[in-house]
Every structure is written in C-alpha cells, then in structure tokens.
N, C-alpha and C positions, 0 to 999 in steps of 0.2 A: 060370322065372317069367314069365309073361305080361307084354306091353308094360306098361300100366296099373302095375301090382302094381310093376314095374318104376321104370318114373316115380316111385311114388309116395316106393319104398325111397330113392331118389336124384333128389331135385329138379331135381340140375340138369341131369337128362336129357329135363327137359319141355320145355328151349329149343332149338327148331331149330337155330338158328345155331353152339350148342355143340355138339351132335350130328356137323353139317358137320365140325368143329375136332377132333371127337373121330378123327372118319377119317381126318384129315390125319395128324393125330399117330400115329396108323398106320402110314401107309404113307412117310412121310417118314421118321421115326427108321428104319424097315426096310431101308430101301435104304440111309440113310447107313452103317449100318454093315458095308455091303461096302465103302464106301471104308476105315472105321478098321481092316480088316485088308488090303484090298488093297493102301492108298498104302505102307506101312510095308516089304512085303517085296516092292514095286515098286522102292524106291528100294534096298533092299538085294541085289537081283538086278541090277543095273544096274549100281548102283560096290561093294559089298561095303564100303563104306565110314560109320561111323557118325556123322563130323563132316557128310558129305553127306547122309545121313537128318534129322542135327539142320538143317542150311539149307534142307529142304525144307518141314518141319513148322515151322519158325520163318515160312515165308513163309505159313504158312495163320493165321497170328495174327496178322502184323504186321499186314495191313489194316483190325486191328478198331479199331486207333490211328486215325485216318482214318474208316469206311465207318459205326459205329458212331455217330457224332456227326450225323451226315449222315442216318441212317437213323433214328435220334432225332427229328429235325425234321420229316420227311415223315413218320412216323406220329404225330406231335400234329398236323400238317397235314390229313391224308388217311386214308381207308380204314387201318386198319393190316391188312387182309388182302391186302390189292392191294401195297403194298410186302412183305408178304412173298410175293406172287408172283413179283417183279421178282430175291430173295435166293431165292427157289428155282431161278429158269432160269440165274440167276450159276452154284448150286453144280453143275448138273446139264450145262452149259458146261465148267466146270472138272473134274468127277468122271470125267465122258462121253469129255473131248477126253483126258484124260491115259492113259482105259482103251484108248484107239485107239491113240495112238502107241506104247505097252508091243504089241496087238496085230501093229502094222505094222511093227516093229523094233524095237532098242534108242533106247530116249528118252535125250535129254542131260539133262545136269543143267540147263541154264536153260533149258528147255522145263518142266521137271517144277517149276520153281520158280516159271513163271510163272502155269502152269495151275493151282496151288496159291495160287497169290495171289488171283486170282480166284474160287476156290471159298472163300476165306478171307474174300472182301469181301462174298458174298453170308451166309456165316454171322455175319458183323457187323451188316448188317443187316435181320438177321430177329431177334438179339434183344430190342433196345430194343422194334421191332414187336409181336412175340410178347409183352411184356409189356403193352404196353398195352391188345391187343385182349380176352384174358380179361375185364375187370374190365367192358369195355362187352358182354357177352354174356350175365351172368347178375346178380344182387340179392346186393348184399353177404351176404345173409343164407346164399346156397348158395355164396359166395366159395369161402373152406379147401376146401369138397366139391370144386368143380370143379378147383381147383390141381389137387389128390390126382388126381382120377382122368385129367386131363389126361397129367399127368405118367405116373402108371401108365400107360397106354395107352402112350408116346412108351415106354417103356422095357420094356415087355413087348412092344413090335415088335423093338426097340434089340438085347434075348436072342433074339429069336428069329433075327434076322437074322445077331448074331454069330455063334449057334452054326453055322448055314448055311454063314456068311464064309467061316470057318476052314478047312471044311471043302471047301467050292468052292474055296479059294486054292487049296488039297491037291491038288485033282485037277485041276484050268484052268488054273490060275495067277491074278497077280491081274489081267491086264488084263479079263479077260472079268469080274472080279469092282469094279471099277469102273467099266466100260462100265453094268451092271448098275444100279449106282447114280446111274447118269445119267439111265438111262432113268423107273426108277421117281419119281427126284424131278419130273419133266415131267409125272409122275401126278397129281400133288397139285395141278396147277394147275385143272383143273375143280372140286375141291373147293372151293378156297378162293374161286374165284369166284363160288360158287354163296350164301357167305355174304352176311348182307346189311346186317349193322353201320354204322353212316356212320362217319365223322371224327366229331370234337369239333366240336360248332358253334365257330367264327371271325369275327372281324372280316372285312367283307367283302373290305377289304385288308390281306392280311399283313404283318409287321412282317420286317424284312430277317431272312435265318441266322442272321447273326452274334451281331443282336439277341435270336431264341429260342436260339441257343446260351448267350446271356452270362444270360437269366433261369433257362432249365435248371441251370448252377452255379451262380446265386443261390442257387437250390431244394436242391441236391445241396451245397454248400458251409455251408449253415444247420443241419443235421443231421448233428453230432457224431457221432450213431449211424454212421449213415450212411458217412462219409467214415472214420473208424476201422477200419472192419470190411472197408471196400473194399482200403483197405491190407494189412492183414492177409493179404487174400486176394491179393492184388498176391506176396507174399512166399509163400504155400503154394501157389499155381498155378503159379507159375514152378517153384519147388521139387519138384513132385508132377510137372509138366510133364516135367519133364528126366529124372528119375531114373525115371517107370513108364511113361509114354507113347514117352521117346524112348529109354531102356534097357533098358526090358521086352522090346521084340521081339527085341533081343541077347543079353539074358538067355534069351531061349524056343528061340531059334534055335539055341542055342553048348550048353546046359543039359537044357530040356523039352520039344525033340519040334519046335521050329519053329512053323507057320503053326496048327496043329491046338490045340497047348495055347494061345497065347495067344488063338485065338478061344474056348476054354474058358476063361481068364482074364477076357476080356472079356464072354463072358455070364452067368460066376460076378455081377461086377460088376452086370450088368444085373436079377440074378435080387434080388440084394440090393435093388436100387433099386424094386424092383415090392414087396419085402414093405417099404420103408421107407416107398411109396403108399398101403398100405394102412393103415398105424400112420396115418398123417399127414391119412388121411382123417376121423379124430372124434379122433384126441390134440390138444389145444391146451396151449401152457404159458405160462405168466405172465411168463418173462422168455427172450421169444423170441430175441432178441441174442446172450442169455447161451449161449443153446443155440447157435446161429450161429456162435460164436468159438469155444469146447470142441468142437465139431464137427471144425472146422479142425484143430484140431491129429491127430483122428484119421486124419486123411490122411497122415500118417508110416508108416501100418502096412504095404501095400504096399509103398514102397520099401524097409524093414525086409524084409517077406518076401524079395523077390527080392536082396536082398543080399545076404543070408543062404543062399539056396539052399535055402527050405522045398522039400520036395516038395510036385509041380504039387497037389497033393488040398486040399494046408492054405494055399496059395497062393491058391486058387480061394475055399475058407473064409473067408481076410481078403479078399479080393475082395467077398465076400458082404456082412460085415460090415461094412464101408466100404460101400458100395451102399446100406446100411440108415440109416444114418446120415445119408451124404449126400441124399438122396431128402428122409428128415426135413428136415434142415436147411433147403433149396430150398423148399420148400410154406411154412414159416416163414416165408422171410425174403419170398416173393414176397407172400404176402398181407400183413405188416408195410410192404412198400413200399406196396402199393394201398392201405394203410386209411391210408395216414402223408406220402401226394403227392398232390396235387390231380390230377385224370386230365388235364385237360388239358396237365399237366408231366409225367408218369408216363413216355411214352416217351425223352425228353429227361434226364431224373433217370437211367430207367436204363441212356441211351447212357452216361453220367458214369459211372456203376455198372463196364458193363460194360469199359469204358476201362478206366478204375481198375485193375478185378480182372487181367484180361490183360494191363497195360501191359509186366509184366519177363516175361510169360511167352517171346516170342520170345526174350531174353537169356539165360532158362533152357533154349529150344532150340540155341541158340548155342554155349553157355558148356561146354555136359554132354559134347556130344560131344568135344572137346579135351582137355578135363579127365580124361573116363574114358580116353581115349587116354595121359595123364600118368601119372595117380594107379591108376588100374582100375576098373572099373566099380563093382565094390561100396565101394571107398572111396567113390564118387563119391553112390552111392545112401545109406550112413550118415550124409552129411554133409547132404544133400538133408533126412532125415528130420528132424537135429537143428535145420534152421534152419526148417522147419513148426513144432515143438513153442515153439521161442523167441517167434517172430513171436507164436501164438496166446498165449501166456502176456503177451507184452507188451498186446497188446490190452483187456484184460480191465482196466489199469489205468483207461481213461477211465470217470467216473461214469457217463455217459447209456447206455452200454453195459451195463453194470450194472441199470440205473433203467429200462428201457424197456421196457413194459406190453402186454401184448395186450387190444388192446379196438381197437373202430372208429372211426375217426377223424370226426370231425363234416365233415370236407371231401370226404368221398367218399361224404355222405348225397343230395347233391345226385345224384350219379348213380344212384342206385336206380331212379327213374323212367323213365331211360333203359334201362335194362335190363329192367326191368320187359316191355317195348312189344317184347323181340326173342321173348317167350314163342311157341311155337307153338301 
C-alpha cells in the first residue's frame, strides 16, 4: 500500500514524531530480548543455582520502588523522550557491562546483581516516561490506534528477537547475547532525539519533588479504579513473576530442551501479544477495568502449564493465549489512564501505577527460589497460579471497578491542540 493510502488506513501514522516512536519501539524491545534469554542462563551457568537466579532478577525490580517515582517527576517536568534517553543508556550500561564480564570470565554473583540493578533503574524509568509521551504525540481521537500499534510494533520486535535470543544463547552463549542488547539499545538514542514533543508547559518555577510527588498520590490515590487494580496486579506479578519468569528457565532447562524452547516460549508469548495489537486496535469495551481484572486472573495459565509439564507445543499455545489477552488488556488500561489523568499528572500517576504493580514482585523473586528448593518447583508454580486467580476474583468486588466506562475524559480535551501542532 502506498505511503498516502497508508496514512490514510492509519491516522496515526501522519504524525512525525510517532513515526520516530514507532522505530524506537523497534529496535529497543529487539535487543531487549536478548537480555530476557541471555540474563537467566547467564546466572544459571555461573552458580547452577535457582535461589541465585531468583536474587538476580529480583535486583532488576527492586529499583522500580525508587527510580520509578523519580522518573515520574522528570517526565511531567521535561521532554518525556529525553528521560527516556537517560533509561536507555542505564539499561544498555547494565545489559552491555554484565555481557563482558560473562565474556571475560566467570562473573560473581554481586557483580551480576549490581549490573542488574542498574539495568532495572533505567527500566523504571522509562516507564512512567513512555506513558506520558504517547498521549502528547497524537489527538485523542487516533489515541486506542496508536496504543495498539505502538505496542504491536514493541512486541513484533520483542518475537522476533526472542526467537533469535534462544537461538544465539545455543550457539554463543549468553554473553555475546547481552553484549548484543547493549549495543542496540545505544541505537535508539538517535531516534528519540530526533523527536520533537516538549514537556508540559510549567510554572516558571517548579514546585520541590516531594511536592509533585505528594500531588501525583493525590491524583493516583482519588481513583478507586485505579488504586484496586494496581493491587491486584501487585499480587499477580509477583505471583506470575516467580513461578514463569524465575521457574520457567528450570522448568526448560531440567524438562524442554534448555535455552532453545524457552526462547520458543517466550516468542510464543510475543506472537500472542502482536495478535492481541491487532484485536485492540478498533475492539473497544464499555467496561474496560472489568476487562483489566478478568485478564489478570488469566495469568495463571502458564504457570499451570509448566507445572504440569504440558508439552513444549501446548506450552507455547498458552503462551500465545496469554500474549492475546495481555496485549488486550495493556491498550485498555493505558488509554483509560490517558483519558482519566490530567497529562500534566499522567507520568507521576503512572510512576504510582507502576510502583504499585511491581512492589511484591522482587519478594516474589526472592521467595520462589527457596520455596521451590523446599516444596518443588511445581508445587511452587500451582500455588503461584491459585493466588493470581484469588487476587483477581477479589478485585472485582469494589463498585468503581465494575462502573468504569470508556469514553474520553473532558481533562485530556485540553490536549488535543497540542498534539494536533506535532502532525507532519
């Protein structure tokens, strides 16, 4: 289809600046995902150890407690492209420095735990970032569109790169395969500089941190919806976290074939999440929350598979299906935040957001590894599954959950105009 014809099928590909965004989301998700198969059987080649896998992958979350709030603030202050310049050369520091040492010898474990911290603070704050910049890039009216295909994009790199990952661990190993992801995340910095978005217009003189901190939980604290669903997710991330993120590669390792099937798990995943872009580009539902929280709970089904020992084929299947789901989910909930928080709080709301969600996850990286060492890994993964399904069931009780409407909010009519003026 010709540029034009193009444009025309998809509005929001008229806007320069999302265009820029759309590259990023490229080649950023592509390279990350030679770390999500490199770091895991980096640390497992090193100590054989899965309490030490779970303290390594708990330090890439614990920073979001911290970096998140902080990254919140400077993207209602500033560029939100330019701070997530600053969270790309973090994770590409971190992905880069940990694929040398694996290259140059055997890495210790507080080496590997710190170069993960800081790959953890830069993906803390890029997301608050990343939320805010979308909404000042295109007119509420291509909003849903551009989620969708944003997100498609980040996650048809995401497949492409895992299925790569898996297969580069295989034959390299994984330092070359985090080296790799260092390299290309330093990619993306010409893109994003090249956007030309501003900040939110400001008082000339800011008001202290602590001050947009304490308005940001005003904003995030008023929205029942809001602060319910965050919990929820507080308890199915930690939950999913421990039992497929930090048990799955033991599960693939001991079970289905090692390095090779879980980067087929994890593009199963990816492939799901590109046709869940596509649903979520013209599906809208009336009670998008409701959908948000029933979502969650389908995040059980993974660690159900690998507890169970599906073969890798029907493994990959709920991989997929979960992919479709979640994807949905995310396009939902991100355009509910923008039409439901004023932009000038939007990054700050969803440092609180993303706090929230991740706060038990490191405890659930913590906790899994001893646990499955105790109990066994698949006890460890059926109990993981039954406290997702609980969590979400409980959620569902608060009204405004229930009650919460898709439609545009009158406080983010104000920014039309500004997006309007980034058209190319």
């Amino acid at each position: 289809m010709p540029w034009p014809g193009l444009a025309r099928r998809f509005p929001a590909l008229g806007y320069r600046d999302f265009r820029l965004l759309l590259a990023d989301r490229v080649l950023a998700p592509g390279a990350f995902a030679f770390s999500l198969v490199g770091v895991s059987f980096a640390v497992l080649d090193a100590t054989e150890s899965t309490a030490d896998l779970s303290y390594v992958l708990a330090a890439q979350i614990l920073p979001a407690l911290v970096f998140a709030l902080v990254g919140g603030v400077f993207a209602d202050r500033f560029a939100p492209q330019r701070v997530i310049v600053a969270a790309n050369l973090l994770i590409a520091a971190g992905e880069g420095g940990f694929g040398l040492l694996v290259l140059l010898g055997q890495p210790k474990l507080w080496q590997m735990i710190g170069l993960e911290t800081m790959t953890g603070a830069g993906m803390a704050i890029f997301y608050p970032a990343s939320q805010a910049l979308l909404p000042r890039l295109v007119p509420d009216s291509v909003l849903q569109e551009a989620s969708a295909m944003s997100r498609l994009a980040m996650n048809a790199a995401q497949m492409a790169g895992a299925a790569i990952a898996g297969l580069f661990v295989a034959a390299t190993g994984p330092g070359w395969a985090l080296l790799t992801c260092g390299i290309g995340m330093l990619g993306t910095v010409p893109l994003l500089l090249a956007i030309r978005a501003p900040g939110v217009a400001r008082e000339e003189q800011s008001p202290s941190v602590l001050r947009e901190l304490r308005d940001g939980w005003s904003a995030f604290a008023s929205r029942r919806w809001l602060w319910a669903t965050t919990i929820q997710y507080s308890v199915v991330l930690a939950a999913w976290y421990g039992a497929f993120d930090v048990l799955g590669p033991v599960v693939a390792r001991a079970h289905l074939g090692g390095p090779r099937a879980w980067g087929l798990i994890t593009a199963a995943d990816a492939v799901g999440l590109i046709i869940g872009g596509v649903i979520a580009m013209r599906l809208t539902v009336q009670r998008p929350i409701v959908w948000v929280v029933l979502i969650g709970a389908t995040c059980a089904i993974t660690p159900l598979a690998l507890a169970s020992l599906w073969p890798l084929p029907l493994i990959c299947v709920a991989a997929v299906g979960l992919g479709i789901a979640l994807e949905f989910m995310m396009v939902q909930w991100t355009v509910t935040m923008a039409r439901n928080v004023p932009p000038d709080l939007l990054a700050r709301v969803s440092a609180y957001d993303i706090v929230g969600a991740v706060a038990a996850m490191p405890l659930g990286a913590l906790v899994v590894g001893p646990i499955a060492a105790v109990a066994g890994v698949s006890a460890t993964q059926y109990g993981a599954a039954a406290l997702i399904v609980i969590a979400s069931g409980l959620t569902l009780l608060a009204p405004e959950v229930r009650q919460m409407r898709a439609g545009q909010s009158a406080e983010v009519q104000a920014a039309e105009a500004m997006a309007e003026a980034q058209a190319a």
